[in-house]
N, C-alpha and C positions, 0 to 999 in steps of 0.2 A: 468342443468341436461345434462348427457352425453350418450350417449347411443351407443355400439358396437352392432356389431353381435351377441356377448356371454353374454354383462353384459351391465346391467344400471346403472349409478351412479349418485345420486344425493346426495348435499350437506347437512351435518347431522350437529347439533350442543345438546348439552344438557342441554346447557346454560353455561359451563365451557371446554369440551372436543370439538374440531372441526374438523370434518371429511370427511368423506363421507360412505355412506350408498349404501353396492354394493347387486342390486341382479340379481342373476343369471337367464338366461333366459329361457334353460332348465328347470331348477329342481324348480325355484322361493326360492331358500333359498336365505335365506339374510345374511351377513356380514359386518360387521363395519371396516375400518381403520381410525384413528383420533389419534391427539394430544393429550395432555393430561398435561395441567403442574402438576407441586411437587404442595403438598401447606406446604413446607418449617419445617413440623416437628419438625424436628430431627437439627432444629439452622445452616443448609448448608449457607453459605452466597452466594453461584452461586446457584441463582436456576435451577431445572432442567426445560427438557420438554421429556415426554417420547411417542413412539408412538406404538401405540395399536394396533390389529386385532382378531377380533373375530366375537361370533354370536349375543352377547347381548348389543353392547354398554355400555354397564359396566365395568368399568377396573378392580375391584374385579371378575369378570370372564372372562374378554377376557387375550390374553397373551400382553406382554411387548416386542418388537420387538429389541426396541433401544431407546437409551435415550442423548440426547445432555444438554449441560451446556450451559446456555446463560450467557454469558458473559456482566456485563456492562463496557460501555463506558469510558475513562480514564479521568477522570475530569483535 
């Protein structure tokens, strides 16, 4: 756990998403930023990994930030 002046953060998982769980010291709301891989759908052969921020730790409700391609290794 980390803790500022203004926020706490301590590390959050969901058992698939890894993040951190920030709350605010003031107001005590909470917010989630975390990982989030694909789970491959739509046949991509890179999978992604996208990262999230919101209130629910949920990725069907929080927003999408940015999304990277993990590349594998060249055999």
């Amino acid at each position: 756990m980390i803790t500022t002046n203004s926020v706490t953060y301590e590390p959050w998982s969901d058992g698939n998403a890894v993040g951190f769980k920030v709350t605010h010291h003031r107001t005590q709301r909470v917010e989630y930023i975390y990982l989030n891989p694909s789970h491959d759908s739509d046949g991509d052969v890179e999978p992604d990994v996208f990262i999230y921020q919101g209130r629910t730790g949920n990725p069907g409700d929080d927003t999408p930030l940015c999304f990277f391609t993990v590349h594998r290794e060249a055999a």
